[in-house]
BASEKE-143240 format. One record per residue (C-alpha): residue in one letter; z, y, x. Coordinates in steps of 0.05 Angstrom, whole numbers, plus 5000, padded with zeros to 4 digits. Example, Ala and Ser with C-alpha at 12.3 -4.5 7.8 and 13.67 -1.06 7.14 Angstrom:
2
A515649105246
S514349795273
% end
This chain:
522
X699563694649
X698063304580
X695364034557
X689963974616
X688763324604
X686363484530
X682864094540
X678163634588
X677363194532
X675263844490
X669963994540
X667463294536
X667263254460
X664763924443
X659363924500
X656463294473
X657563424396
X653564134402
X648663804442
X647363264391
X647963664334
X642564154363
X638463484384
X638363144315
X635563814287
X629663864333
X628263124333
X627963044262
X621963704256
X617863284311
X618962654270
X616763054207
X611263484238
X609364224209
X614964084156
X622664294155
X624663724099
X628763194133
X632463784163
X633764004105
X635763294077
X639363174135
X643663824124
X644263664046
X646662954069
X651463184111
X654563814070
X655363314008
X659062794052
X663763144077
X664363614004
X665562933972
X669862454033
X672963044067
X680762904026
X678362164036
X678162314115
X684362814114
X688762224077
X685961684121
X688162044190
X695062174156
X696261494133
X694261204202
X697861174277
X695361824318
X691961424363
X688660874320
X685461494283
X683061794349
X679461154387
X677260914330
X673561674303
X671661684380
X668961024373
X664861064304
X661961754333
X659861514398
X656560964371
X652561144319
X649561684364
X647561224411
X644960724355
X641261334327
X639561484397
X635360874409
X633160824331
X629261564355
X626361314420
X623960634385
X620461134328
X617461724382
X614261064428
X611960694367
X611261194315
X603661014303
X604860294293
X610360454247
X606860804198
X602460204199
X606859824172
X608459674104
X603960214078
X608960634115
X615260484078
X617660254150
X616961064166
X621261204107
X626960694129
X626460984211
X628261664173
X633261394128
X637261004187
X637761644232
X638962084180
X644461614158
X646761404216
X647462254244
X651962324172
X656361704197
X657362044268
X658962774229
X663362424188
X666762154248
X666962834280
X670863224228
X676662574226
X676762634294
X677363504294
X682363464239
X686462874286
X686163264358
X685164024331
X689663994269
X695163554284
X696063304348
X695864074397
X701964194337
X705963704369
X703463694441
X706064414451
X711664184407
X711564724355
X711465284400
X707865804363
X706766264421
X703765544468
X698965354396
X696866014395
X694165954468
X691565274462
X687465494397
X684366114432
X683165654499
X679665144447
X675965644414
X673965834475
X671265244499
X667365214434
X664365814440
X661265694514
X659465024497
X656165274436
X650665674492
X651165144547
X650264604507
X644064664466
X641164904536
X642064424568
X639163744526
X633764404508
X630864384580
X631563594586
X626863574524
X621564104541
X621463924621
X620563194604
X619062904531
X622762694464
X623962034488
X627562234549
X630862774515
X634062114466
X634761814525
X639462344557
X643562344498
X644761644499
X646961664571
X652262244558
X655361874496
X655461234535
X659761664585
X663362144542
X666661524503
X669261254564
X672061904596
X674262154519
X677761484510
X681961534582
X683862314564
X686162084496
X689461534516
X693861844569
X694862394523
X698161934474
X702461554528
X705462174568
X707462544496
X711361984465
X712562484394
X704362314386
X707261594371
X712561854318
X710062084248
X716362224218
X717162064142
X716962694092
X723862664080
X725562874154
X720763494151
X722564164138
X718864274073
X721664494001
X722864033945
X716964013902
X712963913960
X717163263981
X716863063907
X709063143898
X708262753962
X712862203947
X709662183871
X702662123909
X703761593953
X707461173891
X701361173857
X697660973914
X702260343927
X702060143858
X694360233861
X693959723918
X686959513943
X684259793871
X676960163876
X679360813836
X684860833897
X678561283928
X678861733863
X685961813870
X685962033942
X680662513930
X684362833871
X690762773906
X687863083969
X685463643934
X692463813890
X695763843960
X690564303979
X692464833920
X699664743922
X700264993998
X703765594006
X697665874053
X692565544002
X688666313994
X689266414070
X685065784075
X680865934012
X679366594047
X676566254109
X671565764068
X670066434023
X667466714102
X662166124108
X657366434045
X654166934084
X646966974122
X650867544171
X650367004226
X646066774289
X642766184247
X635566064236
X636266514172
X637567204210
X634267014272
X628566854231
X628167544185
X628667864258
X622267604278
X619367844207
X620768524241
X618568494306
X624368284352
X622267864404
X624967184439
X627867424499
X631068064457
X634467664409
X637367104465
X639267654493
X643067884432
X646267194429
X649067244500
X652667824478
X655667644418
X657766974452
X662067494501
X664567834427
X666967214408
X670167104467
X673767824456
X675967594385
X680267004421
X683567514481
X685667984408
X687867424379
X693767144430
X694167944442
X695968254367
X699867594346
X704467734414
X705568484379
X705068454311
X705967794284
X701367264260
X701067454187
X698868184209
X694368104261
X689967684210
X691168354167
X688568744223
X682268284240
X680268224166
X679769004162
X675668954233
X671568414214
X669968904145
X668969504175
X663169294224
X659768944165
X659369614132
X655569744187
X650069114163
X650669444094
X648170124120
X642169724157
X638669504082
X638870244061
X636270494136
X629870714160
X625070074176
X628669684120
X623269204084
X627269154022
X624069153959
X627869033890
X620869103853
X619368453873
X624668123830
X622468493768
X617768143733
X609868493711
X611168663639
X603568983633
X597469043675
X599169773683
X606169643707
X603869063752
X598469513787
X603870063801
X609069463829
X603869283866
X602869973891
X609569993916
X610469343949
X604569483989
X607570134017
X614369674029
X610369124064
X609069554122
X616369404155
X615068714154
X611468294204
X608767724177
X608267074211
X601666824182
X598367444151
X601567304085
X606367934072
X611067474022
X611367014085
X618266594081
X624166684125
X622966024148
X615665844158
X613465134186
X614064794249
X608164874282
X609965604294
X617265524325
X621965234374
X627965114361
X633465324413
X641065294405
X640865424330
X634866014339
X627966024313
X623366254367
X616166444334
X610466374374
X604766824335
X609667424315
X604067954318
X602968324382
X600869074391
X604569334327
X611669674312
X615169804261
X616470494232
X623670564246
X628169994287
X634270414265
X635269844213
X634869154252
X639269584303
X645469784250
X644368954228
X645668634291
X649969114321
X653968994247
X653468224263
X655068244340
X661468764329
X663168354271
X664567644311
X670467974353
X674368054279
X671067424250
X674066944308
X681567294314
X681367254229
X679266494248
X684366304291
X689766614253
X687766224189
X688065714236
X694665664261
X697165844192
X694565164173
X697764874232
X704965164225
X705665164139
X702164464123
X707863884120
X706063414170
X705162794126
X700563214095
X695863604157
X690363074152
X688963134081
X689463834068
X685664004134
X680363604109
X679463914035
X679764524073
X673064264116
X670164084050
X670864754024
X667565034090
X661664534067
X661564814002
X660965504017
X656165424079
X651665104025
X651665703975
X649066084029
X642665654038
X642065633961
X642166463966
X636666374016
X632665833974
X632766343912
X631366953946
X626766714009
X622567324028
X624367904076
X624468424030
X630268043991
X634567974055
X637768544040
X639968293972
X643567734019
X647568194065
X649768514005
X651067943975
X654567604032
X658968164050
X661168123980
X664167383988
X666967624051
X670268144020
X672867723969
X675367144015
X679267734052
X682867963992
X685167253982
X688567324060
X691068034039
X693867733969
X696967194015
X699667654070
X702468094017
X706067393982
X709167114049
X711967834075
X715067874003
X717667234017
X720067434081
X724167964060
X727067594001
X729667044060
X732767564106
% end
């Protein structure tokens, strides 16, 4: 029954976080007009928090009741949405009287507040995924490895439909009616959401008394120099007191638990998984457009690898049920690989735009007429936005909506194909195979976390591990900033299948350490 109860709390959180994260994105390229800047402040923003407060977070939800740390994330979140909420309809209403005022500084604070104020809610977000995701499903299906399993794929799930539904949904609300009502809508559902999120939790808590319990490290089954690290690190914390470098010392702390766990490459492996561009983000959806794809072909394309994703959870609970949790991450790393090779072959395919004399340099005017010679025969593949051949993968608003993390161009030109689709074909059917590998690898890395991190310790480590994901997730948009144009995206599948391939050796390194281990034991 309490297993129901929290997956309805899932549904409630993850509906109205995915709608609000796609929200804040679209609101804040109306607020800025043809421009994508505070978008790409507010992603900065948020990536650096969490890089820099994520062990802060971890070793806050760990050194705090269960359900203290749940309202209270709950409460933070749903507030500062629905602060930011009303700070957006105030600026959309009143916009032209703001920048009025004081020389239109008063802009410039409207922009700072929401931004600001969406970081604090993030923030909130991750303490209160690490709480419910990380640590509390480990002891609601007390420790059963076959129930977590199930309750991560259901999750995962969850997250996946949500992810379409969603974004959909607050989508229509904004382009039926307006902005305003579309902040408006938002408000309502967080207004809601806290109430019915705070009644699942609560009963949650009350019919599963071991939520109430956190039992001290020297109860839990961990080895010695764990128990000895963690008793030195929360020594120096109480001696330390209310002193301001007690912040320094959680975050180095947070992060020395982080390397000492025994599945410390299985994690590092995951965050190495987050530098790639193989994805459905604005990046690839965008360089689709470049070649011609159209709207409806490339929602289309979404639908189905939503329903991929999807298959990646049923192999998940399936393969750990036969072979084992270690190995079936074994087997869906060498899945997840082998369809990529398939994104590989698509930069080297017919109808491929890529052009590596653009990143040589003109040495003389001889050798810059014949570069030029061949990037013009190159720059037929591409279909430019704007008429500029060189034109960016992402060009400026006044050219796109934005739907559930997808760049839909309005002027892609009509009336022309391109030489060969064979290319864009072997990408995204690469990228749509791909997810059914990506999600079981992700769930197994997962519960990994979940069964091998020492409870006094799940919060902190689970949160260095979502700073890592930050940290990675924003190499990938620095590989996109250096090497914008089409013709260099396939220098970034290349490139991005390279740190996949590494972050999978880490699991295979780790697989090969714990079924050493294994054997040694028995």
């Amino acid at each position: 029954m309490h297993n129901i109860k929290l997956l309805f709390y899932v549904i409630f959180f993850k509906q109205g976080d995915r709608m609000w994260h796609f929200a804040i994105s679209v609101f804040l390229i109306e607020l800025y007009g043809r421009n994508l800047l505070l978008t790409a402040v507010f992603g900065l923003v948020v990536a650096g928090s969490v890089l820099l407060l994520g062990a802060l977070i971890g070793d806050w939800v760990d050194r705090n009741p269960r359900n203290k740390v749940a309202h209270a994330s709950l409460f933070i979140q749903n507030i500062s949405v629905t602060i930011c909420s009303i700070v957006l309809m105030l600026v959309f209403l009143y916009k032209q009287r703001i920048e009025q005022i004081w020389d239109g500084w008063l802009t410039v604070v409207c922009y700072t507040v929401v931004i600001v104020l969406a970081d604090v809610a993030n923030l909130a977000s991750t303490a209160l995924t690490i709480a419910i995701q990380r640590d509390w499903i480990v002891v609601i299906t007390g420790y059963n490895r076959g129930h977590l399993a199930g309750m991560n794929a259901t999750m995962r799930r969850i997250d996946q439909v949500t992810n379409i539904l969603a974004p959909l949904a607050v989508g229509q609300v904004m382009t039926l009616a307006s902005n305003v009502v579309g902040c408006g809508f938002i408000l309502g559902w967080n207004l809601v959401s806290l109430i019915v999120e705070f009644f699942f939790l609560s009963r949650v808590y009350r019919i599963v008394p071991a939520l109430s319990i956190k039992p001290p490290v020297e109860d839990e089954d961990e080895d010695e120099d764990q128990a000895q690290a963690y008793l030195q690190r929360m020594e120096r914390r109480t001696s330390q007191g209310m002193n301001s470098s007690i912040g320094m010392c959680a975050f180095y702390d947070g992060w020395r638990a982080y390397y000492r766990q025994p599945v410390f490459l299985a994690g590092m492996g995951l965050a190495f998984l987050y530098t790639t561009v193989l994805g459905f983000d604005c990046i690839t959806t965008g360089y689709a457009y470049t070649q011609g794809i159209s709207g409806s072909l490339l929602s289309l394309l979404m639908g189905v690898s939503a329903i991929t994703g999807l298959m990646g959870t049923v192999m998940f609970t399936r393969l750990r049920k036969t072979y084992g949790l270690v190995n079936t991450g074994i087997i869906s790393s060498c899945l997840h690989l082998g369809c990529l090779l398939l994104c590989v072959c698509s930069v080297f395919a017919p109808g491929s735009p890529m052009d590596l004399s653009l990143l040589v340099p003109s040495i003389t005017p001889n050798s810059s007429t014949e570069l030029g010679g061949m990037t013009s025969q190159r720059q037929k593949h591409t279909y430019p936005l704007r008429g500029g051949s060189n034109q960016p993968l992402l060009p400026d608003r006044s050219s796109i909506h934005w739907t559930n993390n997808t760049v839909l161009f309005d002027n892609v030109p009509s009336g022309t194909a391109p030489e060969s689709y064979i290319s864009i074909i072997l990408l995204f059917l690469g990228v749509i195979t791909a997810r059914i590998g990506l999600w079981s690898f992700d769930l197994t890395v997962t519960q990994l976390l979940q069964e091998n991190i020492c409870e006094s310790e799940r919060g902190v480590v689970n949160g260095v591990q979502s700073s890592m994901n930050y940290l990675m997730d924003l190499l990938h948009f620095i590989m996109v900033i250096s090497a914008p144009q089409p013709q260099h995206f396939g220098i970034l599948v290349i490139i991005s299948v390279l740190f996949i391939t590494t972050g999978h050796t880490m699991y295979f390194f780790y697989a090969h350490k714990a079924k050493r281990k294994l054997r040694l034991d028995t």
